[in-house]
N, C-alpha and C positions, 0 to 999 in steps of 0.2 A: 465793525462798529455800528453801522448801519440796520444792520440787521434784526440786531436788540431791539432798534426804536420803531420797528413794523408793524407794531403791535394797536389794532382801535384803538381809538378812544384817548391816544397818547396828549396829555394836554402840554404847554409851554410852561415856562419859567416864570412867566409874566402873569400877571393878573386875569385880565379879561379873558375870557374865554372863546371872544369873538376873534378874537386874533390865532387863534389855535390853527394848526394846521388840519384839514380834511384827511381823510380816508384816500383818499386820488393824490394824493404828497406824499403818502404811505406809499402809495402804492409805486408812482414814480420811483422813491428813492430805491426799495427793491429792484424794478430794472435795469435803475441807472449802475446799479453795483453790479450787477450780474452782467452789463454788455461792456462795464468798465473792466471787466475780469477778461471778460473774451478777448475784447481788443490787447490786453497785455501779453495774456497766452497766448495767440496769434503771432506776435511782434515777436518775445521772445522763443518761441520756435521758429521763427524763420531766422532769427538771428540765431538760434545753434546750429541750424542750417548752414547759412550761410561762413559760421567759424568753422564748420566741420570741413569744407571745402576748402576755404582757406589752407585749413593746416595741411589738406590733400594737397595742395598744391604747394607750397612750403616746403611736405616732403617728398613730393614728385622729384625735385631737382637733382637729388643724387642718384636716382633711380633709374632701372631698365625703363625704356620705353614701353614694357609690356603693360607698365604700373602706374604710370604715367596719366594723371588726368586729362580733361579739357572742359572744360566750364567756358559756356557761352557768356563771354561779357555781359550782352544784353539784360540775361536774365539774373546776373550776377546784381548788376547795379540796379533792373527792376526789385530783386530781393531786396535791398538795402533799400530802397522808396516804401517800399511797403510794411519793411520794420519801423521804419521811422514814422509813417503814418499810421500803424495801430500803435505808435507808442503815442502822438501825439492823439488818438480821438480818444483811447485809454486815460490821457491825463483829462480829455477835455469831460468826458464822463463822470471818474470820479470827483473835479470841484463839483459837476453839477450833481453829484451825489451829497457832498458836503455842505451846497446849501442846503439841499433838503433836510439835511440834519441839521443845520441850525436856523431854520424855517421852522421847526417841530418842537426843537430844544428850547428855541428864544423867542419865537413869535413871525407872526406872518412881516415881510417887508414893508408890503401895502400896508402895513397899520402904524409903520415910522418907529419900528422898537430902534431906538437908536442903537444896544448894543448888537443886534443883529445887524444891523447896516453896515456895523464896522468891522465886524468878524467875516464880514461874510467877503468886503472887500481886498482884504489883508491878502487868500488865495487865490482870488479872481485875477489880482493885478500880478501877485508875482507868479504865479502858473502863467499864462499870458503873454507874460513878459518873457520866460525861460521859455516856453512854445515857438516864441518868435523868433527867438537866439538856434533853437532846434533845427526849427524851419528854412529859417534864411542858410545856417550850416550845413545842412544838406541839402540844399538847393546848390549850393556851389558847386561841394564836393560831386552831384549829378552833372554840374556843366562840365566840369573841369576835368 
């Protein structure tokens, strides 16, 4: 979605033109999609990683010992911190991709478009708020 709106010269919704987004908000939102992409790709291959193990060990149990895994803890539960953490810079990337699309779409914040202040909030607070729910969850699940 982002990617459409890359383009110079892209004006807002808004009147003023002083309120438009720059070339440098262009330019940001491009990155921010493309490190937002990495980090989920990251996360979700280490999460098929770490299911493909799982099931190896799942069906270890009826098996010779010749067939038999052994998966170091350590790095079992470092995989599962590091899914969890590219999932979370993943989501924290794309809202900040999201504003930038509605920084572009609706107008700069600094100029008080009020409907951008309110769209823009809607994601911030409930991403945020689910990040934290994420976070605190697998903090535990790592103590425990």
């Amino acid at each position: 979605m982002g990617l459409s709106l890359t383009t110079p010269r892209q004006h807002s919704l808004r009147n003023p033109f002083a309120c438009d987004a720059g070339i440098n908000m262009v330019k940001k939102l491009l990155v921010f999609e493309v490190v937002s992409f990495s980090f989920f790709l990251f996360s979700s291959l280490v999460a098929q990683g770490l299911k493909l193990a799982a099931i190896n060990l799942l069906n270890s149990k009826d098996v010779d010992k010749v067939f038999r895994a052994t998966i170091n803890q350590k790095v079992l539960r470092l995989g599962m911190m590091g899914s969890t953490m590219g999932s979370v810079m993943g989501c924290s990337f794309l809202v900040l991709s999201m504003v930038h699309v509605i920084k572009i779409r609706l107008g700069m914040l600094s100029c008080g478009s009020k409907p951008a202040i309110h769209v823009v909030g809607a994601p911030v607070l409930l991403v945020s708020s689910a990040l934290m729910v994420c976070i605190s969850t697998t903090f535990y699940a790592f103590m425990h």
